[in-house]
N, C-alpha and C positions, 0 to 999 in steps of 0.2 A: 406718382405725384399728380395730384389735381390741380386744373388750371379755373381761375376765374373765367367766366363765360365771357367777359369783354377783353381779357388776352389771349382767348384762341384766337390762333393764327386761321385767316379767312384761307376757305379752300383747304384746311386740315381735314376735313370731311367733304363727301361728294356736293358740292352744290350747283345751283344756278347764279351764272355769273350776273343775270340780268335782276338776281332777288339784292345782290350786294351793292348795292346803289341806287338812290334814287333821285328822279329828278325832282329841280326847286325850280320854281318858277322865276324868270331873267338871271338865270344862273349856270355855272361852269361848276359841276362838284366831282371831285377824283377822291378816288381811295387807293393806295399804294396796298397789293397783294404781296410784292414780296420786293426786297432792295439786297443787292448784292453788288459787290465790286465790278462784275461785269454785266450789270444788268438790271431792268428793272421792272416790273409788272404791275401797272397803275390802270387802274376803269375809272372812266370818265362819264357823265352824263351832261350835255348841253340840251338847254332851254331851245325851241327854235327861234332863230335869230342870232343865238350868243356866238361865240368863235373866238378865235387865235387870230391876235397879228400875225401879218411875216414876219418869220425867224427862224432862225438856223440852229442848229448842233453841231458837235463834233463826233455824233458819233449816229451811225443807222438806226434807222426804228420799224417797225411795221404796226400798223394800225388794221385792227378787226372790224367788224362795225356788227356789233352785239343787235343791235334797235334803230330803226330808223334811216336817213338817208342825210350825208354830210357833203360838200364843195370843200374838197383841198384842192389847193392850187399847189405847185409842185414847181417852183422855176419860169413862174409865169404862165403853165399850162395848167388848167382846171381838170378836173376829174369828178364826176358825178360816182360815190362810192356808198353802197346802200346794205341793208342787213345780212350777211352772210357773205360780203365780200371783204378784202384785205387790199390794204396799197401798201406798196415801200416809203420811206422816205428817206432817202439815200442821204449819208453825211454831209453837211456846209452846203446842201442846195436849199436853197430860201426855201418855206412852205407855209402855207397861212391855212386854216378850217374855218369853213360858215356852217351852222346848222340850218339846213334847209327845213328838214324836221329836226322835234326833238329827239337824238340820239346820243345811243349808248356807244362807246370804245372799248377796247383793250389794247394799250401801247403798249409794246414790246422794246424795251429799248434795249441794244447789243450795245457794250464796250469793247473797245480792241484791248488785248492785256497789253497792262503796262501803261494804260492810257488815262 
């Protein structure tokens, strides 16, 4: 079976994560890689300056940092988290993103089953 080239599944072939997304200028753009019941795998690119209010989930995430250098705040404590490093952000703790630079993510977000 042949697939049209804009319904391959991104990552069905070896690529770079940081070619699958670009940035826009005063902008927040995500691309969802794959959605599953327990999970999700979305890149993101922030403009510097742009960000996330605080807000919570119900459920853990870990964030990558593909490009660049971002300020989550985590429950009221900052974290300066830069290219090639990862943070948790644990379930129902507040957390908010600034982009310091403009950088790239990969959210990992875990569901508990059943959840």
């Amino acid at each position: 079976m042949t697939r049209e080239p804009d319904q391959t599944p991104a990552l069905s072939s070896p690529a770079s994560l940081l070619s699958l997304l670009e940035y826009q200028e005063g902008a927040v753009v995500s691309r969802t890689l794959l959605k599953k019941t327990t999970g999700t795998l979305t890149l993101f690119a922030f403009d510097e300056g742009e960000g996330l209010s605080e807000h919570s989930t119900p459920h853990d995430a870990v964030v990558q940092i593909l490009d660049g250098t971002v300020e989550i705040t985590i429950g009221g404590f900052p974290h300066r988290v830069s290219a090639g490093q990862g943070l948790l952000l644990p379930a129902t703790i507040p957390h908010a993103l600034t982009a310091v630079t403009a950088f790239k993510m990969l959210l990992t977000m875990i569901r508990e089953p059943g959840g």
